[in-house]
C-alpha positions as CSV (number, residue, x, y, z in Angstrom):
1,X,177.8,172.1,-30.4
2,X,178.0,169.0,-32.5
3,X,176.8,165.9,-30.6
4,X,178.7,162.6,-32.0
5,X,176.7,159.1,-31.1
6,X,178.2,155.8,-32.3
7,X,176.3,152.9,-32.6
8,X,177.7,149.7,-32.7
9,X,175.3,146.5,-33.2
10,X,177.2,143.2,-33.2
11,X,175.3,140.0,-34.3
12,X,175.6,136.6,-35.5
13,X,173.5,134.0,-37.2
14,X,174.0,130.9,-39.5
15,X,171.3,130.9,-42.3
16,X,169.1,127.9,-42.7
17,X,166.3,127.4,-45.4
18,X,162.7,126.6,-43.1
19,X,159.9,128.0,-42.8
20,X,159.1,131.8,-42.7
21,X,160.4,133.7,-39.4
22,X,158.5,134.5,-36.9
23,X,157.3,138.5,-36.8
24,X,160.4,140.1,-35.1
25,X,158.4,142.6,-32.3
26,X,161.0,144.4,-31.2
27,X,160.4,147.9,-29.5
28,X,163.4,150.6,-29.7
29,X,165.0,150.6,-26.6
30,X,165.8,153.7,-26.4
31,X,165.3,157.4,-28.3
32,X,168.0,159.8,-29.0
33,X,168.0,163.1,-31.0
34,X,171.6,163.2,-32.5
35,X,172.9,165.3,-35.2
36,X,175.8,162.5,-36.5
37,X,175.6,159.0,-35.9
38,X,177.7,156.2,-36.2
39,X,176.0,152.6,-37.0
40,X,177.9,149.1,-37.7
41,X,176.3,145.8,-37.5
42,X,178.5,142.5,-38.0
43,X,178.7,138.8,-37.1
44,X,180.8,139.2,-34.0
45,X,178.7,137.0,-31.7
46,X,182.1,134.6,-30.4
47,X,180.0,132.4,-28.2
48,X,176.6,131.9,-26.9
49,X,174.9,128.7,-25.0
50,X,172.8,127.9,-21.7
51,X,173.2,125.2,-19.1
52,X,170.7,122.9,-18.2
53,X,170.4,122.1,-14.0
54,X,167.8,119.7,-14.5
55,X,167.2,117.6,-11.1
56,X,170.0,119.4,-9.8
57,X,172.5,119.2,-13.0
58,X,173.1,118.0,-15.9
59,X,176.7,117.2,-18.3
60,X,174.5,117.9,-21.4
61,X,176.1,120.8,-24.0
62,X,173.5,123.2,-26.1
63,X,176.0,125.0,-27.5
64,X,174.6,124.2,-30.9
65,X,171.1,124.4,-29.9
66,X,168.8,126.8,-31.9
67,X,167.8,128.5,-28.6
68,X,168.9,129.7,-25.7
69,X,166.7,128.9,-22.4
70,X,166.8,131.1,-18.9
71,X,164.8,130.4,-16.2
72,X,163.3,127.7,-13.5
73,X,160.8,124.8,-12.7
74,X,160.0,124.0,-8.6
75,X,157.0,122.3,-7.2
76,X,156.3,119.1,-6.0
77,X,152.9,119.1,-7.6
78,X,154.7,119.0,-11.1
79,X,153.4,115.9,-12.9
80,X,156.4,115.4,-14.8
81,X,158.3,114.6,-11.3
82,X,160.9,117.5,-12.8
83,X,162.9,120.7,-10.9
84,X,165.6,122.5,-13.1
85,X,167.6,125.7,-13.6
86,X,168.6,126.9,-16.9
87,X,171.1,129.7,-17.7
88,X,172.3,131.5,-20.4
89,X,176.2,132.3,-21.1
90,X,176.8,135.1,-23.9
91,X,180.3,136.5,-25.2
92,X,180.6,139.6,-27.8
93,X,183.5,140.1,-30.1
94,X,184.4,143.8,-29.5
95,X,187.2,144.2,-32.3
96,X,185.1,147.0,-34.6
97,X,184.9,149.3,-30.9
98,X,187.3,152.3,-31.2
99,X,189.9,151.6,-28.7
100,X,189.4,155.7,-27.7
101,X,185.5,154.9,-27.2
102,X,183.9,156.4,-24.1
103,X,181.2,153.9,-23.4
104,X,177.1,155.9,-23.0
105,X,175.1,152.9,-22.8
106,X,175.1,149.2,-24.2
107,X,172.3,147.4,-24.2
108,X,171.7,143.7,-24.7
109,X,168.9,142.4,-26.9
110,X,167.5,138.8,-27.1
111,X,164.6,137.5,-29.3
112,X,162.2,134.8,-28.7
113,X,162.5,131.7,-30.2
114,X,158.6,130.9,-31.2
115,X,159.6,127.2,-32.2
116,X,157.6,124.2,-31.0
117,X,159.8,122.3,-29.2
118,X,157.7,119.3,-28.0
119,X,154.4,117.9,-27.3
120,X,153.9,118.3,-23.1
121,X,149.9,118.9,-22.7
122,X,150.1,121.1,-20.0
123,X,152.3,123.6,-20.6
124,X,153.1,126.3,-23.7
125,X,155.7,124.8,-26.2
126,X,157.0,127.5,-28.3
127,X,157.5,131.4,-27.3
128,X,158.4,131.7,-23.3
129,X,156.5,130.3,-20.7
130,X,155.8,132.6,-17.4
131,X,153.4,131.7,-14.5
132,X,154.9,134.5,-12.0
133,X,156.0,137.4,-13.5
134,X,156.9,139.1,-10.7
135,X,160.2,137.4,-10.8
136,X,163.3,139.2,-12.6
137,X,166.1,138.0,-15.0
138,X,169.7,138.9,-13.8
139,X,172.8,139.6,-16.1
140,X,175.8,139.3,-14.7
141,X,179.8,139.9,-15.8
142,X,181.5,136.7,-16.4
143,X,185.0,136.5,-15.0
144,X,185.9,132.6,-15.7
145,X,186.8,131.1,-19.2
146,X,184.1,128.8,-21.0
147,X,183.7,127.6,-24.3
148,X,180.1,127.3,-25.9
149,X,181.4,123.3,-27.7
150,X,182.3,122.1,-23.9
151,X,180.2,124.3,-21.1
152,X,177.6,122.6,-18.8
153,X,176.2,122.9,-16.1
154,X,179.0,121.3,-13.9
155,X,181.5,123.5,-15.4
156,X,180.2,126.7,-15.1
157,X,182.4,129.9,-15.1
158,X,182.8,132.3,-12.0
159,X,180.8,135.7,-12.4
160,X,180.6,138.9,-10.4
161,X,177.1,140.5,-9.2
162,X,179.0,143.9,-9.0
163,X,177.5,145.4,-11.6
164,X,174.4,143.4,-12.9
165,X,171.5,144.4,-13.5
166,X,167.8,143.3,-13.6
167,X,165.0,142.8,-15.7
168,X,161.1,142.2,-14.7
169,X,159.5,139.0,-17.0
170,X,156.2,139.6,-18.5
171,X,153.5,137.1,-19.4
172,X,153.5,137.9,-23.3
173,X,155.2,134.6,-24.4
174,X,156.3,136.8,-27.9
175,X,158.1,139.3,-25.7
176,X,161.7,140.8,-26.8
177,X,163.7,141.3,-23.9
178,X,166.5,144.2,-23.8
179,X,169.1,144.4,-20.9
180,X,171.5,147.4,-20.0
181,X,174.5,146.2,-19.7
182,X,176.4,149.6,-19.5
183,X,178.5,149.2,-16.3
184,X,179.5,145.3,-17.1
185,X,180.5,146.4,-20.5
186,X,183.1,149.2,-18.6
187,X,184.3,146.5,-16.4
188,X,184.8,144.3,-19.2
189,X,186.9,146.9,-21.2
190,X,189.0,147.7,-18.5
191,X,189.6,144.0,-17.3
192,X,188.9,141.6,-19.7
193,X,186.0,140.0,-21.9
194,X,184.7,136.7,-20.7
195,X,181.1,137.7,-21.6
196,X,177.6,137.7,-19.7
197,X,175.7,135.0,-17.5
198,X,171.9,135.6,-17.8
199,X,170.0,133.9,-14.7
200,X,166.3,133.9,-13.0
201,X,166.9,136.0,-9.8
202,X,164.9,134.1,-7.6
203,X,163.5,130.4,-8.4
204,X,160.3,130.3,-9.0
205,X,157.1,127.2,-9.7
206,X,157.4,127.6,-13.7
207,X,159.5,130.5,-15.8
208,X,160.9,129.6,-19.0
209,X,161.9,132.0,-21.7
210,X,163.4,130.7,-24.8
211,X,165.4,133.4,-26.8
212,X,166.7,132.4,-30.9
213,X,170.5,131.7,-30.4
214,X,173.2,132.5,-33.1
215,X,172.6,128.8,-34.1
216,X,168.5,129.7,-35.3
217,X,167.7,130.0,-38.4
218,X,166.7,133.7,-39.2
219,X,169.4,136.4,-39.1
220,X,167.0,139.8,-37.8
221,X,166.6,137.3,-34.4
222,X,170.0,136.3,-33.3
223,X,171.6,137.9,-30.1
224,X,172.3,141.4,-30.3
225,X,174.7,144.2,-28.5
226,X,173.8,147.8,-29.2
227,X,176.8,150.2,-27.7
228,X,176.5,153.9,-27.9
229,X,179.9,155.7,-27.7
């Protein structure tokens, strides 16, 4: 019998002329014997940005920034005096997916951003930054309208926990994350694309990832959606 796997890979960037990238570690996220396969890649990323809850909010906008930041600083013994949140809003273009497609998998894949950001002594200012990594990311289906130009963090969008799904941190501050995203891509098929929040399940005393956005500068490292049909 002939087995028939599409892959659809959806990305966008905006080219700049710096310095050399960054190695791009990324390890397959998954391994499948086919005997036909179907591959696309474009620059279909529609949105992407993060909020930033710093001292409990903050009407700041990063939809142009060159990163994308998840995660949370607590602790009183902080010697910068700060506490935040920060949370990452995503939205795919799905146009090129066969309106016929029955959905395998889909998998979300995010890159880390390696550049130094700013000067603070005491903790790591490029790549992410994890003290506990027994803490987990959470992606969830976002059911509100945003905009990447206007979205902060007083104007966040609903989302649903129905079908999210988690992901453990690691300490290695190069690491590529991958997130599947199978069941909120369904639900978003069947009722609408408003895209995906990405949160720190759980706060925690220092976890910071930084991930390239569609706004950094090197094309292999912007935000990506793999969906096998």
């Amino acid at each position: 019998m002939l087995l028939l796997l599409g892959v659809l890979s959806l990305s966008s960037c905006k080219k700049q002329e710096i310095d050399p990238a960054p190695e791009n570690n990324n390890k397959p996220v998954f391994y499948c014997e086919t005997k036909s396969a179907l591959e696309i890649q474009t620059e279909d990323l529609v949105e992407d940005c993060y909020v930033f809850g710093y001292n409990g909010g903050n009407s700041a906008n990063f939809g142009s920034s060159r990163n994308l930041q998840v995660g949370s600083w607590r602790g009183v013994e902080d010697i910068y005096g700060m506490y935040y949140d920060n949370i990452i809003y995503l939205k795919f273009d799905y146009a090129q997916l066969p309106a016929s497609a029955v959905i395998d998998r889909a998998f979300i894949t995010l890159y880390v951003d390696t550049f130094r950001y700013n000067s603070m002594p005491k903790y790591v200012t490029y790549g992410h930054d994890i003290e506990d990594d027994t803490k987990k990311i959470q992606v969830s289906n976002v059911t509100g309208d945003w905009s990447e130009s206007t979205l902060n963090y007083f104007n966040q969008p609903s989302s649903s926990a129905v079908s999210a799904t988690m992901t453990a941190v690691t300490k290695n501050k190069f690491e590529t994350y991958s997130f599947d995203v199978t069941e909120i891509l369904k639900e978003q098929l069947a009722s609408g694309n408003k895209g995906f929040k990405i949160d720190m399940l759980n706060f925690s005393r220092h976890n910071l990832l930084r991930f390239a956005s569609s706004e950094n500068a090197y094309p292999s490292l912007c935000p990506k959606i793999t969906i096998l049909y």
